[in-house]
N, C-alpha and C positions, 0 to 999 in steps of 0.2 A: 265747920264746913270744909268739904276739902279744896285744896289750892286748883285742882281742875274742875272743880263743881259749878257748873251754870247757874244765876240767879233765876230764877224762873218773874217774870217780869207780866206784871198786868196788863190786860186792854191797854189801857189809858198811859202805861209807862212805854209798851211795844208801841203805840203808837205815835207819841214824843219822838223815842227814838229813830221812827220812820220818815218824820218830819226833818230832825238833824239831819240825816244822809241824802236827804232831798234836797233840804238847803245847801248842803255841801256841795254837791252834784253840780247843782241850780253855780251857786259860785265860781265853781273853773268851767263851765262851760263859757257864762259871761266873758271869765280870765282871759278864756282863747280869742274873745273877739276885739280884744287889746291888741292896736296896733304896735306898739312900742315892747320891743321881746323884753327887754331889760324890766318896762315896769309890771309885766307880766309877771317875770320870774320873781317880782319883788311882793304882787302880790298873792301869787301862790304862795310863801314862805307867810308872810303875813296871814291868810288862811287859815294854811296849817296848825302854824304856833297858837292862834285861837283858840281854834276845835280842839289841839291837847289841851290848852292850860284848863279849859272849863268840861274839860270831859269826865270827870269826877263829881261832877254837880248829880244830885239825887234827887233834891226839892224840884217838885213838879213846874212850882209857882219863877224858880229861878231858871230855869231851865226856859219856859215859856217866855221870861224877859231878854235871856239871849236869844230866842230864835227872833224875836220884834227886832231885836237889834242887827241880828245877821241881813232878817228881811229886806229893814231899811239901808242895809249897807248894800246891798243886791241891787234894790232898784236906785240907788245913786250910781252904781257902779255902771249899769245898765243903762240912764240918765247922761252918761259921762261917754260911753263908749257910740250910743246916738248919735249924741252932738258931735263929737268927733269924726263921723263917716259923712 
């Protein structure tokens, strides 16, 4: 395959992938409503480094265990930023 060749990706993979940029999305919106700039900036960085380390993941089944895990990381986050207003 050539180095600029797109994988061509199923249903069910294009829409995995539709769900990560959601939950990411879903993530720094929360970030922004962190009062605290400093732990803001710490958990963008935190985020980020995530979403790289596991973005090589292929398996559908592992992929669907990180986004449970983003999820529930969202609505803790979300949980935390509540209680704090």
């Amino acid at each position: 395959m050539a180095k600029n060749a797109k994988q061509i990706l199923s249903l069910q993979q294009f829409m995995l992938k539709q769900e990560v940029k959601n939950l990411y999305r879903q993530l720094f919106r929360a970030i922004k409503e962190v009062p605290d700039k400093s732990y803001q900036l710490e958990l963008k960085e935190w985020t980020r480094t995530e979403f790289r380390q596991n973005a090589q993941h292929t398996d559908e089944i592992v992929i669907k265990m990180y986004l449970q895990y983003g999820k529930r990381s969202l609505r803790q986050l979300e949980n935390s930023v509540g209680l704090a207003k």
